[in-house]
N, C-alpha and C positions, 0 to 999 in steps of 0.2 A: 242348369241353364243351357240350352240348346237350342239351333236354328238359326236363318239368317237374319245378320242385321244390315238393314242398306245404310251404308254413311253417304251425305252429300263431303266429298273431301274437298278440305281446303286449299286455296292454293299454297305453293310452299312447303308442303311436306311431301315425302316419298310415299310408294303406300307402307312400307316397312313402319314409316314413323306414324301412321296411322293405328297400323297393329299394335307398335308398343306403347302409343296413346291410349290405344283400349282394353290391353291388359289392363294398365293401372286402373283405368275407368271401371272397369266388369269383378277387377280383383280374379283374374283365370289366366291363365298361361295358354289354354285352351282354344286359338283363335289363330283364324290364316286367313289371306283374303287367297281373291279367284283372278286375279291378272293385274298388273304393275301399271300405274299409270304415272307420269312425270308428273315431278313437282309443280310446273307450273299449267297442268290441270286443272281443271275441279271436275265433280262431277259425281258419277254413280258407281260406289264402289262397294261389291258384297264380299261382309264379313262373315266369315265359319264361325261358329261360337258353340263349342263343348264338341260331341258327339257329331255337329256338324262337318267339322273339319274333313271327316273323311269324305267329302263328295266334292272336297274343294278340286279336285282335277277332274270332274266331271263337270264343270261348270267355266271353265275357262278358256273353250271352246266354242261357246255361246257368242253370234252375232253380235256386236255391241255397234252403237250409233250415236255419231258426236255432231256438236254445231260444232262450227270453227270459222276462223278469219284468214286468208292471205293475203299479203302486202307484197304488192310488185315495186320492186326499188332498188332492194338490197338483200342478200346472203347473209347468213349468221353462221359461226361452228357449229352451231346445235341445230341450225334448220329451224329454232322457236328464236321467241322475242328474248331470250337469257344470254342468247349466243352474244361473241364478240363479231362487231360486222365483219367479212371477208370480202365484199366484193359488191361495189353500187354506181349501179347503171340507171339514170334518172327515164321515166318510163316519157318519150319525145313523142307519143303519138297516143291518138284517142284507140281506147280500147273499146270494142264492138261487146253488144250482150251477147252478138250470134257468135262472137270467136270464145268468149268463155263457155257458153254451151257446148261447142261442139268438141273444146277441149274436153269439159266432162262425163260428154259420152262416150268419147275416145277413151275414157281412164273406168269406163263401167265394165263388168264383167270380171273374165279373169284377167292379172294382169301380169307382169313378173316386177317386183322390187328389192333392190338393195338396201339392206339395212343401213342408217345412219352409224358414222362411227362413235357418236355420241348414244350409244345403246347398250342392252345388258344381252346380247346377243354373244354367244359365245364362238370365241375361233385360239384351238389349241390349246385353250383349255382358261383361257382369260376371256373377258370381258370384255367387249370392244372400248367402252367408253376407258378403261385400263390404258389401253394402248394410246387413245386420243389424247386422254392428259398429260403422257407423256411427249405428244408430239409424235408420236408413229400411227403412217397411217399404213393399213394393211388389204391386201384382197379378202373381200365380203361376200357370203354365200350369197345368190340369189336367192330368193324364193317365189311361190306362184301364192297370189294371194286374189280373193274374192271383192270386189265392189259393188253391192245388190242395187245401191241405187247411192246416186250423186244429185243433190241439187243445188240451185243459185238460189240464195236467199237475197236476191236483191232485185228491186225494181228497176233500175236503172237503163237507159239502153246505150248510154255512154259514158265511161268511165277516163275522165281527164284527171291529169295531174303529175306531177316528178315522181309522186308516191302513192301507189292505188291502191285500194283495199275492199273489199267486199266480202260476203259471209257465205257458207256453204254447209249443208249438212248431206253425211255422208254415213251411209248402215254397209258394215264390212264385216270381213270375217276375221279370224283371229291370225293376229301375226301383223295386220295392218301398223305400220306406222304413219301417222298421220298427217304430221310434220315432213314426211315425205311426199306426200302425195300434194302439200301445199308447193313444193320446191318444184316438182314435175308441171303442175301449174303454171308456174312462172318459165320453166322451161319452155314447157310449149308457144308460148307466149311470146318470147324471145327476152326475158328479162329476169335476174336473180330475183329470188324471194325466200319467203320465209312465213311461219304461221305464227301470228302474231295475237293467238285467244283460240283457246280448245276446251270444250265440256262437253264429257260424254253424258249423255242424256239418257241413251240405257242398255243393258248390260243382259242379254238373252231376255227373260220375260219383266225385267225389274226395268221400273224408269224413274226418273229424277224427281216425279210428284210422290214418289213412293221415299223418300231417304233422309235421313232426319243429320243435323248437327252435332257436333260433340256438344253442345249446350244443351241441345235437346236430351238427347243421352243419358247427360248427365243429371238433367234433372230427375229425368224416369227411375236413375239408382236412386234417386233419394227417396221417391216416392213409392219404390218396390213395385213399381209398374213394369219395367222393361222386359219382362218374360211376354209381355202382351205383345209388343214389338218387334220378337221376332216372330220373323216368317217361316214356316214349316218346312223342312226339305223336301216333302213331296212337289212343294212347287217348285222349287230349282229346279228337280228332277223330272220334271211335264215334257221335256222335250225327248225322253226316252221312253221306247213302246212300254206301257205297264202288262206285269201279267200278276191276274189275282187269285189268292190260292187259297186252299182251308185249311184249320186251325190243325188238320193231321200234319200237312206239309211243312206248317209253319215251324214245326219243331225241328224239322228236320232241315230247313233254310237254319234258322236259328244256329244251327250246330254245326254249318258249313257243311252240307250235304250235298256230292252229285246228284243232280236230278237227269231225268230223258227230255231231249230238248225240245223246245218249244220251236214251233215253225216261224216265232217272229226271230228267230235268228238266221233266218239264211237272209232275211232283207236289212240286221241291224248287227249293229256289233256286239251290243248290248242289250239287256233289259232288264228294266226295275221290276223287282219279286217285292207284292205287296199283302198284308193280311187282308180278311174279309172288312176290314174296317177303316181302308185303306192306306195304314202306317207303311213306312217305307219299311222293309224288312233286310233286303240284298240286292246287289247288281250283281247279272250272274254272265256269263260269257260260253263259246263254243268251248267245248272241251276238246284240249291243243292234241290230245290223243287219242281219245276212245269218240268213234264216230256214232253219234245220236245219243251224244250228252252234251250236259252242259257242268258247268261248276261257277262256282263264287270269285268272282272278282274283289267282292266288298260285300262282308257283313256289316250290315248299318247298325242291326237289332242288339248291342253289345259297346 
């Protein structure tokens, strides 16, 4: 058994408890997903199953794009609706559609953000949300992250109330915390907030109409259906240039072979080595010393 499986994840579990949900489901030890998303997510989350595993860090880089909700009112610890409130300022004036626009084109592009301390972000060798539980809060790397596009999912051109809320869907790059980008919101704004409903919708070329249940799942083991349900690693892997090679090569991919390198590497970091039949075979890489090669990052074919 080999290939991706997309779960729509529930809310309430970690993805970790997703994974060892579908151990027991699959009966394999064999399985890792492709990026962490909070408990109180749901949404599109790809699971590695057998052989697949090893492309799972090729894959967790991949653009992902979520709806979500922010509620101007009130602060949480966690920046979501789980947090304990920290801070509520009742919102005293009508909020404009053109001022949440223009907030969210001010937050498109690159941007710089600090990770929440409620994060699995590491600093010194711990965990941040480690240090939160205990009450220490600690300096937080910056980082530069991407916002391809921000939109208002809402009609409205006035937003009244002590506590306002409306929906947004947002396609980022990796690294994004999203529950920050609701608090920046509110920032802007002049008022705390918090993301109060997150599902990511989809996850590099995988979307939410694509992702089935553990109920679903489950039935498929009973029916010895679920090898149909996974999806091929070639498609995960679409987003790196392919180079396709013959069945002399292939033995030689096969056996982790230096090869002479291919000219899509001076424009990529990578590229997938695939047979005439287009099975995924190796990712192969610059070679760090011998100029006008390449070598294997990842034999898949094994």
């Amino acid at each position: 058994m080999e290939g991706i499986l997309l779960l729509h994840k529930p809310k309430g579990l970690t993805s970790h408890d997703c994974v060892f949900k579908m151990r027991k489901i699959l009966k394999t030890k064999k399985i890792g997903h492709t990026g962490t998303l909070d408990p109180d997510v749901t949404g599109v989350l790809p699971l590695c199953i057998g052989r697949a595993t090893k492309i799972a860090e090729y894959m967790t880089g991949n653009n992902k794009t979520y709806v979500g909700e922010v509620t101007l009112g009130y602060s949480t610890t966690t920046e979501d609706s789980s947090g304990e409130k920290i801070e509520e300022v009742p919102v005293d004036r009508v909020i404009t559609r053109s001022e949440i626009l223009d907030v969210l084109n001010k937050l498109t592009g690159e941007i710089q953000q600090t990770p929440p301390m409620y994060s699995a972000v590491k600093v010194n060798g711990k965990k941040l949300y480690e240090y939160a539980r205990k009450g220490i809060t600690i300096e937080r790397p910056t980082r530069t992250i991407t916002i391809y596009k921000f939109e208002l999912l809402d009609d409205r051109d006035e937003f009244v109330g002590s506590e306002i809320s409306f929906r947004f869907k947002v396609t980022c790059s990796k690294g994004t915390y999203v529950r920050t980008l609701a608090v920046t919101i509110g920032e802007e704004l002049g008022f705390p907030a918090h993301m109060s409903h997150l599902i990511r919708t989809a996850s590099g070329p995988f979307q939410i109409e694509e992702c089935l249940t553990f109920e679903q799942i489950e039935k498929a083991v009973e029916t010895n259906s679920i090898q149909s349900l996974l999806i091929p690693m070639e498609r995960a892997l679409n987003h790196l240039p392919n180079l396709q090679i013959d069945d002399k090569v292939a033995i030689k991919v096969k056996n982790g072979a230096v090869l002479e390198m291919t000219t899509v590497l001076l424009e990529h970091d990578h590229v997938l080595i695939t047979d005439q039949s287009g099975q995924a075979l190796a990712i192969y890489e610059k070679h760090p010393t011998k100029t006008g090669l390449m070598k294997p990052t990842k034999v898949l074919s094994i």
